[in-house]
Structures are given as C-alpha cells and as structure tokens.
PDB file of N, CA, C and O in Angstrom:
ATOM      1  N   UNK A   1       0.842  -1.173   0.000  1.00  0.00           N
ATOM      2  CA  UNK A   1       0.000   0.000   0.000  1.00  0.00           C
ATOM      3  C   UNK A   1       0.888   1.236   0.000  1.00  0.00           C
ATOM      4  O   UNK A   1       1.832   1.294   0.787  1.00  0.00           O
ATOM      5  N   UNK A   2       0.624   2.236  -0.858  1.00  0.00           N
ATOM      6  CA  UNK A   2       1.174   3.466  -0.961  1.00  0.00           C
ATOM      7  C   UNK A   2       0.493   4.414  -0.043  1.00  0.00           C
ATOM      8  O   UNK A   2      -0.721   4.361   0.156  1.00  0.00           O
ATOM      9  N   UNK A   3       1.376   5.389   0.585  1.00  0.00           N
ATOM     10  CA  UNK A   3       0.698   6.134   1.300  1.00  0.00           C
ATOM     11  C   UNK A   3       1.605   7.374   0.969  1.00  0.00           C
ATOM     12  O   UNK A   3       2.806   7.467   0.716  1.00  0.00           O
ATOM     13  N   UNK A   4       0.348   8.511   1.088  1.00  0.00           N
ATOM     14  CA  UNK A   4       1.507  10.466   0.814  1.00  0.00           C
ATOM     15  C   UNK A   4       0.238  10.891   2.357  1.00  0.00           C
ATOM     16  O   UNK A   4      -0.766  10.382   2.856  1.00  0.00           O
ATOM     17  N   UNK A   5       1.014  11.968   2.556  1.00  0.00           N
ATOM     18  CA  UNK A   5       0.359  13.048   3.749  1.00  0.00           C
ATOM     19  C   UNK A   5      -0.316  14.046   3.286  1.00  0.00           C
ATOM     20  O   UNK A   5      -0.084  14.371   2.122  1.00  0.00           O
ATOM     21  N   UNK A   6      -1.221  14.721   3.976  1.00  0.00           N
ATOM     22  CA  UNK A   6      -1.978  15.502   3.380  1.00  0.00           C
ATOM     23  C   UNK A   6      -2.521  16.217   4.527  1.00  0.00           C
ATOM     24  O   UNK A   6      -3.060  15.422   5.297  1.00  0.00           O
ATOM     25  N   UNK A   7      -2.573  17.317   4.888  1.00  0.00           N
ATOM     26  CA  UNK A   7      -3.123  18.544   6.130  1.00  0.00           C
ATOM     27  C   UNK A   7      -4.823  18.132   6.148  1.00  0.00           C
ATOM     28  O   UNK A   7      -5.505  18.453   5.174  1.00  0.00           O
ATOM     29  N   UNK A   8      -5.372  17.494   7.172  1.00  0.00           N
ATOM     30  CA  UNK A   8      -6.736  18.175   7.353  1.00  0.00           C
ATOM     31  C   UNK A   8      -7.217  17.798   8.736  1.00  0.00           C
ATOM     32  O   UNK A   8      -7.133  16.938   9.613  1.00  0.00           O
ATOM     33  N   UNK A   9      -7.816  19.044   8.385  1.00  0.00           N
ATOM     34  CA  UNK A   9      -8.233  19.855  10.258  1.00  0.00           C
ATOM     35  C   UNK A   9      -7.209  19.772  11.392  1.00  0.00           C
ATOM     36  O   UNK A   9      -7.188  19.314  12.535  1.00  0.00           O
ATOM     37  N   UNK A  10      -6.183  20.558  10.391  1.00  0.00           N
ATOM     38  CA  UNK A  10      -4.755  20.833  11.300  1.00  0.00           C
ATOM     39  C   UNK A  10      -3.864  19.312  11.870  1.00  0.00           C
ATOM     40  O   UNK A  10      -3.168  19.409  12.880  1.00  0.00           O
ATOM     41  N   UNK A  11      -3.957  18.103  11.208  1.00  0.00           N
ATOM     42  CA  UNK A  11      -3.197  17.003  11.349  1.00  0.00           C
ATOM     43  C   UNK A  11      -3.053  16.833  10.343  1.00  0.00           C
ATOM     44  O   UNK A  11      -3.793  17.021   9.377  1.00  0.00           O
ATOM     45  N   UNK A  12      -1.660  16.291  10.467  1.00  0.00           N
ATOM     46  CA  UNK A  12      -1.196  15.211   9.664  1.00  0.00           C
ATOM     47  C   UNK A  12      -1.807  14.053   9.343  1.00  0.00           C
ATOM     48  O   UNK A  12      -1.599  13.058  10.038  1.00  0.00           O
ATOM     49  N   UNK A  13      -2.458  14.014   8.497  1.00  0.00           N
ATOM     50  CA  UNK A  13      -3.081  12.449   7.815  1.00  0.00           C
ATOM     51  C   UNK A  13      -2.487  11.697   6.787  1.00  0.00           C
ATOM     52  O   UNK A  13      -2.361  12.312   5.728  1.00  0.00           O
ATOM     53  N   UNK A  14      -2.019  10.331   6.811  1.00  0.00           N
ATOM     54  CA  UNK A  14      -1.758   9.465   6.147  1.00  0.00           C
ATOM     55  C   UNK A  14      -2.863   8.838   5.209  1.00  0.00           C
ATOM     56  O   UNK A  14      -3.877   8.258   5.596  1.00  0.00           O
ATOM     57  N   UNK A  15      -2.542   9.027   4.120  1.00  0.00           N
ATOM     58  CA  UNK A  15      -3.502   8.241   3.000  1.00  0.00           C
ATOM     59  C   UNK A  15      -2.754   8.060   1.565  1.00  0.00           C
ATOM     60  O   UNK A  15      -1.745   8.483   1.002  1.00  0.00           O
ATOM     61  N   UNK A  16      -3.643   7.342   1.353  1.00  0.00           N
ATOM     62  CA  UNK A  16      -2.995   6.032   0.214  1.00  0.00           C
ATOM     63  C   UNK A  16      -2.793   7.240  -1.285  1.00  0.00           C
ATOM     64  O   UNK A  16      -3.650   8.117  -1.392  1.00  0.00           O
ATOM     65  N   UNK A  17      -2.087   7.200  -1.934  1.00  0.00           N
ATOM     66  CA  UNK A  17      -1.786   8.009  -3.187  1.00  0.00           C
ATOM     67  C   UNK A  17      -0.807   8.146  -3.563  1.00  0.00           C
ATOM     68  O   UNK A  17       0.081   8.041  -2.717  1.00  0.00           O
ATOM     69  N   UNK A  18      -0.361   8.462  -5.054  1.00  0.00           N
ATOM     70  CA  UNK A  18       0.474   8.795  -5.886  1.00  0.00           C
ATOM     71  C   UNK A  18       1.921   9.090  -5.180  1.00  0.00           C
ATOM     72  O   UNK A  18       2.899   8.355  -5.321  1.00  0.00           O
ATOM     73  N   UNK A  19       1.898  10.254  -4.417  1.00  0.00           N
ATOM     74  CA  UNK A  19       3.307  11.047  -3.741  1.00  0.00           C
ATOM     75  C   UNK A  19       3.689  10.454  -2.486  1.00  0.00           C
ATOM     76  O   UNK A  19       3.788  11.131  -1.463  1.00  0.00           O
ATOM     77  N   UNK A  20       3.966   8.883  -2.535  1.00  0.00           N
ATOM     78  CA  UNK A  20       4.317   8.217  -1.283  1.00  0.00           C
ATOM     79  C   UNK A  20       6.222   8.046  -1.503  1.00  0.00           C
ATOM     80  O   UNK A  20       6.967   7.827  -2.458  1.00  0.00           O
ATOM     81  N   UNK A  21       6.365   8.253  -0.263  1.00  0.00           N
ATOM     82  CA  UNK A  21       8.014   7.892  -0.979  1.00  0.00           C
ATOM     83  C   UNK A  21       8.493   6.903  -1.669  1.00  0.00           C
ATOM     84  O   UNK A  21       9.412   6.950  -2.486  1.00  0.00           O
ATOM     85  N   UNK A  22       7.676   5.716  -1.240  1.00  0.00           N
ATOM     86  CA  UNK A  22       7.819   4.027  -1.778  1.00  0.00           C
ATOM     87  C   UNK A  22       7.730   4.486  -3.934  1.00  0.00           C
ATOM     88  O   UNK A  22       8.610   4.305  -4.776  1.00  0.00           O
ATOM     89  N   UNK A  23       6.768   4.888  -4.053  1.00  0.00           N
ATOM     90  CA  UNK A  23       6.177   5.561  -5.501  1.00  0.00           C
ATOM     91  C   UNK A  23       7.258   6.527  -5.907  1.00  0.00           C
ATOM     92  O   UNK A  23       8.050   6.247  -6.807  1.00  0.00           O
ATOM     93  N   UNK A  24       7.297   7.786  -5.175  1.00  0.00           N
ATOM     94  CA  UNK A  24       8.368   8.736  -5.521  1.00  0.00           C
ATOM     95  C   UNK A  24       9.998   8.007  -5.721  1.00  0.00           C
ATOM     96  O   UNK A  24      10.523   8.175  -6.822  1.00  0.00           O
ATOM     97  N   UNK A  25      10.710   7.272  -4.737  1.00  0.00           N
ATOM     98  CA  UNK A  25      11.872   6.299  -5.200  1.00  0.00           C
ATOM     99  C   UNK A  25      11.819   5.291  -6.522  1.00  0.00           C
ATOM    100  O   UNK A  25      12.817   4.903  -7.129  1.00  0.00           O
ATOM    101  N   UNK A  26      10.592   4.989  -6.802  1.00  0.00           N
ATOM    102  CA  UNK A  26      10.242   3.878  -7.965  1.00  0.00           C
ATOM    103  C   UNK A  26      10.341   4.962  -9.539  1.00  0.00           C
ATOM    104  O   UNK A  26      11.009   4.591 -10.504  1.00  0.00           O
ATOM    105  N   UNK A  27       9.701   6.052  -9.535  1.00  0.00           N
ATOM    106  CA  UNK A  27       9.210   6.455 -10.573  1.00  0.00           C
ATOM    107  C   UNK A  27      11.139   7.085 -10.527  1.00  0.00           C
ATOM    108  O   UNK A  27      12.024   6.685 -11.284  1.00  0.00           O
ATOM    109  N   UNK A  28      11.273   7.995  -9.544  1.00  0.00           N
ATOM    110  CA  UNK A  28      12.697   8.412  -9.819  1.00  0.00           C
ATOM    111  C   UNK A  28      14.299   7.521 -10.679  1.00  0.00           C
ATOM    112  O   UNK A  28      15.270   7.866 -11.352  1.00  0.00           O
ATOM    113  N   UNK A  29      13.558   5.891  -9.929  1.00  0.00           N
ATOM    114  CA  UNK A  29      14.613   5.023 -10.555  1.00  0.00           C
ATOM    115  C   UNK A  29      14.193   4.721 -11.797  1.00  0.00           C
ATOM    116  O   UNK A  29      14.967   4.443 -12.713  1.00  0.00           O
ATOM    117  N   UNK A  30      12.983   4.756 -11.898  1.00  0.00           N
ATOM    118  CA  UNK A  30      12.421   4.603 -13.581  1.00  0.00           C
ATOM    119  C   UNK A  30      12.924   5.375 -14.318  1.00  0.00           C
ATOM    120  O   UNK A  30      13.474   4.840 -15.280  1.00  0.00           O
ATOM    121  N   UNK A  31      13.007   7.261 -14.243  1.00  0.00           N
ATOM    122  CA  UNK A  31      12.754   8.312 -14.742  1.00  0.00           C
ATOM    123  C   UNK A  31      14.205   8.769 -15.031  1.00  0.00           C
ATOM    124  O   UNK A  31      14.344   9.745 -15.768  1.00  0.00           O
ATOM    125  N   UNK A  32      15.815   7.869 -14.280  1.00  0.00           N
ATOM    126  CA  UNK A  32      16.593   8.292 -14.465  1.00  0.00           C
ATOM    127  C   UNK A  32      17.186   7.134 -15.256  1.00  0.00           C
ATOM    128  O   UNK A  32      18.056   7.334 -16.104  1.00  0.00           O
ATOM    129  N   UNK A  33      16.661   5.789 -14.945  1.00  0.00           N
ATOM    130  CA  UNK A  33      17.160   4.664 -16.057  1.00  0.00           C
ATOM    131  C   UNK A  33      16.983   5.106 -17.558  1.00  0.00           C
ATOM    132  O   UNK A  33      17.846   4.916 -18.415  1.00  0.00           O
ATOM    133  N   UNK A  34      15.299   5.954 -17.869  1.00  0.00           N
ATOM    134  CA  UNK A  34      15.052   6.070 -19.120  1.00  0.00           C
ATOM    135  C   UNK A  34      16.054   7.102 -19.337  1.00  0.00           C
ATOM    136  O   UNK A  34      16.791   6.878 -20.297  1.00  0.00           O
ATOM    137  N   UNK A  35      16.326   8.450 -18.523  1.00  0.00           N
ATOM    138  CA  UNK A  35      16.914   9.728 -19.185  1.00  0.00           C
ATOM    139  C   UNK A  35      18.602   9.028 -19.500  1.00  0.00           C
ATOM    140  O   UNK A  35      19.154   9.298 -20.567  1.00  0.00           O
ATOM    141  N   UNK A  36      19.422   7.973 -18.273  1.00  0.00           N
ATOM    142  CA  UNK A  36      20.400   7.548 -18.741  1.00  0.00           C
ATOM    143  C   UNK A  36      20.353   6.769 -20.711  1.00  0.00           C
ATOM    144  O   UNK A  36      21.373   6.704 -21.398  1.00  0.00           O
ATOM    145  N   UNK A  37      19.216   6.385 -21.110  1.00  0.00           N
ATOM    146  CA  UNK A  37      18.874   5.620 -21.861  1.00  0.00           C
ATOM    147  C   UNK A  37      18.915   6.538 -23.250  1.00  0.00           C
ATOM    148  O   UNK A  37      19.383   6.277 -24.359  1.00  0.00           O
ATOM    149  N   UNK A  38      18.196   7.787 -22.707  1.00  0.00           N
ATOM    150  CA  UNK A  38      17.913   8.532 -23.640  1.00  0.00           C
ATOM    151  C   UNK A  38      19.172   9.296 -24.377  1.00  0.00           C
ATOM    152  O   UNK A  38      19.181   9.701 -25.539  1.00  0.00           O
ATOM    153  N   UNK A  39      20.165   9.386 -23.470  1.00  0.00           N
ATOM    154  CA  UNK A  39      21.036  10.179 -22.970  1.00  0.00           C
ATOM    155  C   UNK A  39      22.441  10.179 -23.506  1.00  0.00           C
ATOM    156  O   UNK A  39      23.298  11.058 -23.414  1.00  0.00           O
ATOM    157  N   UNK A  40      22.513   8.467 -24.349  1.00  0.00           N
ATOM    158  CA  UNK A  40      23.618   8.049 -24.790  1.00  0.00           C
ATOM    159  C   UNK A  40      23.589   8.572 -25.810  1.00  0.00           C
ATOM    160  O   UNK A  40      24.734   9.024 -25.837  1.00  0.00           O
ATOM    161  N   UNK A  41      23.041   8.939 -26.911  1.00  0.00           N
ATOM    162  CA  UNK A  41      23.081   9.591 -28.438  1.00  0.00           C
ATOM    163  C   UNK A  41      23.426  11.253 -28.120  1.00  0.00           C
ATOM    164  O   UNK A  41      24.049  11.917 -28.949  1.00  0.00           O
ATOM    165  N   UNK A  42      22.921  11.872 -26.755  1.00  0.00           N
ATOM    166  CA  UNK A  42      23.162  13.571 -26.881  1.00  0.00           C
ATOM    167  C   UNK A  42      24.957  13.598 -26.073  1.00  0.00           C
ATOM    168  O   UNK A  42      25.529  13.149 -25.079  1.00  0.00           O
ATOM    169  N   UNK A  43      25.151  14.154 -26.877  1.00  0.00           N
ATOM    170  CA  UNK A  43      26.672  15.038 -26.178  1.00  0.00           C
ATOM    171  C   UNK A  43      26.757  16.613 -25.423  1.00  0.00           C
ATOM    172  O   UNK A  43      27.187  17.541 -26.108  1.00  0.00           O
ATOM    173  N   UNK A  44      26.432  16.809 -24.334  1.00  0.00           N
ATOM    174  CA  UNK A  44      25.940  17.926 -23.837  1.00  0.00           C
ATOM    175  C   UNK A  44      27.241  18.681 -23.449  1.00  0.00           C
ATOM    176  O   UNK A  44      28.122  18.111 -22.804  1.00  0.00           O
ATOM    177  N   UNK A  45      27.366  20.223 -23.930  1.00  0.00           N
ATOM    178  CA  UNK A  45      28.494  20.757 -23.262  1.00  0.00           C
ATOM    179  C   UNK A  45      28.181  21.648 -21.995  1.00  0.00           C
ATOM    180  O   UNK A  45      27.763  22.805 -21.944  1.00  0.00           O
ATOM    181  N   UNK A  46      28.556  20.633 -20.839  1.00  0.00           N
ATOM    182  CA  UNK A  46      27.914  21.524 -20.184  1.00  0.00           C
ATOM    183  C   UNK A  46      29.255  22.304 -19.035  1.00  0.00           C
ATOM    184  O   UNK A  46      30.308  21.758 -18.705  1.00  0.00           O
ATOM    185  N   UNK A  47      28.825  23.534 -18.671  1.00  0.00           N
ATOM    186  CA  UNK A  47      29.934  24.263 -18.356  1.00  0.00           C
ATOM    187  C   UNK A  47      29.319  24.554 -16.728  1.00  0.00           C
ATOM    188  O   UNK A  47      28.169  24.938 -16.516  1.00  0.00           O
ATOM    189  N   UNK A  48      30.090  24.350 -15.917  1.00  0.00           N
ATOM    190  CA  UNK A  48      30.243  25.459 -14.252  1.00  0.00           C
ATOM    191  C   UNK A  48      30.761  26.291 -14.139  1.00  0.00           C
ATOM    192  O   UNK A  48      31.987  26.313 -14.249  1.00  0.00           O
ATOM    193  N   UNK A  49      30.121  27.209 -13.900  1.00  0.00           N
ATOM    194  CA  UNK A  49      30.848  28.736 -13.295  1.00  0.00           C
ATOM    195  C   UNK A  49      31.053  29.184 -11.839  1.00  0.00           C
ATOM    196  O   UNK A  49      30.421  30.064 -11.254  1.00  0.00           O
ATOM    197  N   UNK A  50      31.871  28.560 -11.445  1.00  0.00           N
ATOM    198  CA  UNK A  50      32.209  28.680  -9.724  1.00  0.00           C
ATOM    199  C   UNK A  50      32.110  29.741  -9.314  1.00  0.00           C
ATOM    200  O   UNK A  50      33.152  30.246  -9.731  1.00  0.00           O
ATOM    201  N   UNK A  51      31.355  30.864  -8.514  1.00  0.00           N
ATOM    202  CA  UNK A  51      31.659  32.178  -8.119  1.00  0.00           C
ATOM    203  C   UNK A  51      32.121  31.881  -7.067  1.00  0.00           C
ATOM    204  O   UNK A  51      31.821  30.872  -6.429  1.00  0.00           O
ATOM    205  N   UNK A  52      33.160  32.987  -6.651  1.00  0.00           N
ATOM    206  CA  UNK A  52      33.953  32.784  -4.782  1.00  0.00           C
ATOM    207  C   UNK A  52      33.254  34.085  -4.499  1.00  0.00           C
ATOM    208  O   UNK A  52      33.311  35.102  -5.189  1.00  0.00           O
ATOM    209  N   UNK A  53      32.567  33.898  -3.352  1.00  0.00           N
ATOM    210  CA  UNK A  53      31.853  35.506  -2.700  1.00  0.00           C
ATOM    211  C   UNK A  53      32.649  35.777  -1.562  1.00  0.00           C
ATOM    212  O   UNK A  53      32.753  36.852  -0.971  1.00  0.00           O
ATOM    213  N   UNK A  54      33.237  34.628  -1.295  1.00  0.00           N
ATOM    214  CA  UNK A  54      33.851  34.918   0.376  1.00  0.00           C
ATOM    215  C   UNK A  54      34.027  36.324   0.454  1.00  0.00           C
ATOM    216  O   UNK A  54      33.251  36.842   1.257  1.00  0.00           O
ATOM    217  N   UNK A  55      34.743  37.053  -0.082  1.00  0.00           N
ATOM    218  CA  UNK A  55      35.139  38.249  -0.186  1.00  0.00           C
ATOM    219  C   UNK A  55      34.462  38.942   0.274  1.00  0.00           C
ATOM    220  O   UNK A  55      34.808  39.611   1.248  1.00  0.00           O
ATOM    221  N   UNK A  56      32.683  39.062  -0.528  1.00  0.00           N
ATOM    222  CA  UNK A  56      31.985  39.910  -0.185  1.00  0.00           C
ATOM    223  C   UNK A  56      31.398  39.651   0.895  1.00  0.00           C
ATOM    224  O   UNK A  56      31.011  38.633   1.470  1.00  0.00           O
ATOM    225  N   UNK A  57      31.387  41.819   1.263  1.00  0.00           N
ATOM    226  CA  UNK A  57      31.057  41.653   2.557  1.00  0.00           C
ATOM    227  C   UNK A  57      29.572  42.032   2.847  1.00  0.00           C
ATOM    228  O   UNK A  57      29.100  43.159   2.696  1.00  0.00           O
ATOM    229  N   UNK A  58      28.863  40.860   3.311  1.00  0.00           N
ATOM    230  CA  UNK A  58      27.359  40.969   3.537  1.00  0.00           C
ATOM    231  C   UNK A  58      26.912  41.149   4.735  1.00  0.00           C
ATOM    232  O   UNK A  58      27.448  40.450   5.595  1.00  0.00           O
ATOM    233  N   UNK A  59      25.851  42.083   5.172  1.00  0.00           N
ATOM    234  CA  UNK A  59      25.313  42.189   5.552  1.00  0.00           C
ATOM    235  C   UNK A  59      24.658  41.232   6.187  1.00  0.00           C
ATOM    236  O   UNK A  59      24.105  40.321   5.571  1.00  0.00           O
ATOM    237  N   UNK A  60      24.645  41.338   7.573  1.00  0.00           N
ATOM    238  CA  UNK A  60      24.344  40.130   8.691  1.00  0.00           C
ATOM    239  C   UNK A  60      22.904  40.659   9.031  1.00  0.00           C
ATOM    240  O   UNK A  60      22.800  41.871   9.222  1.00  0.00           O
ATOM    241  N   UNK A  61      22.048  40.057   9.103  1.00  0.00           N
ATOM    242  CA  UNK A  61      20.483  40.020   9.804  1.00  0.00           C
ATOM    243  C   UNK A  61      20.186  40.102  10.704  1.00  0.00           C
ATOM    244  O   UNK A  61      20.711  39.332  11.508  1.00  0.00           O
ATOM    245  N   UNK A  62      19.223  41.005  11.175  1.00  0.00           N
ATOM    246  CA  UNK A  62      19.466  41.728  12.698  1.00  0.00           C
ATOM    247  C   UNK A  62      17.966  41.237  13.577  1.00  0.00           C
ATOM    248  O   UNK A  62      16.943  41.922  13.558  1.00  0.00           O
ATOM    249  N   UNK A  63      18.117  39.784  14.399  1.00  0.00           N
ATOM    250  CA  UNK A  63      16.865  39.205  14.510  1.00  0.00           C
ATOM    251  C   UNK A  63      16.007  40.814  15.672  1.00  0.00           C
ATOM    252  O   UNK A  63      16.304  41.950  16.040  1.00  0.00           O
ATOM    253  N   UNK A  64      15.145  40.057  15.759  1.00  0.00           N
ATOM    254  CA  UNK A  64      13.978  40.837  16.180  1.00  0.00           C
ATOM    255  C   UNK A  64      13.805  39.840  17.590  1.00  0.00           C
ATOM    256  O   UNK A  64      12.896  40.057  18.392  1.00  0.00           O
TER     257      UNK A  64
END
C-alpha cells in the first residue's frame, strides 16, 4: 500500500496516493534509467561557473 500526507483539520493524515516515498523512489529510478537511456546519443556541453563571494562583505540580519 502506498501512502503520501496531506493537512486536514490541522493534522497530519496518512492516505494512500500517488506522492508516497515508496512511488516517488520507484518512478525516480524509472525516470533516471530512461533519461540515462535517452542520454547516450546527446553530447551535452555543459559548463560550471564557480563564483567565490567569500570576499563579499554581507550584511548580517538583525533578529527581532
């Protein structure tokens, strides 16, 4: 049985549906087997652009 959470009348309720993690882990291992699958014919150039901020100097948040 699949189960996702859902708010009503301010609890947490368990019920059976689609967005259960058991479902969400299944479709994810599905969804990345196919894109690995898909994936072998494209050559993607893909680039990172590391920014270093350390430097900058930010402004700290002043709790209340």
């Amino acid at each position: 049985m699949l189960w996702r959470y859902a708010f009503k009348a301010s609890q947490l309720v368990r019920y059976c549906g689609w967005y259960s993690n058991r479902a969400r882990g299944d479709r994810r291992l599905r969804t990345s087997k196919a894109d690995a699958e898909a994936g072998k014919d494209l050559c993607l150039d893909l680039t990172v652009e590391v920014l270093d901020v350390a430097e900058e100097n930010r402004d700290t948040p002043e709790w209340r």
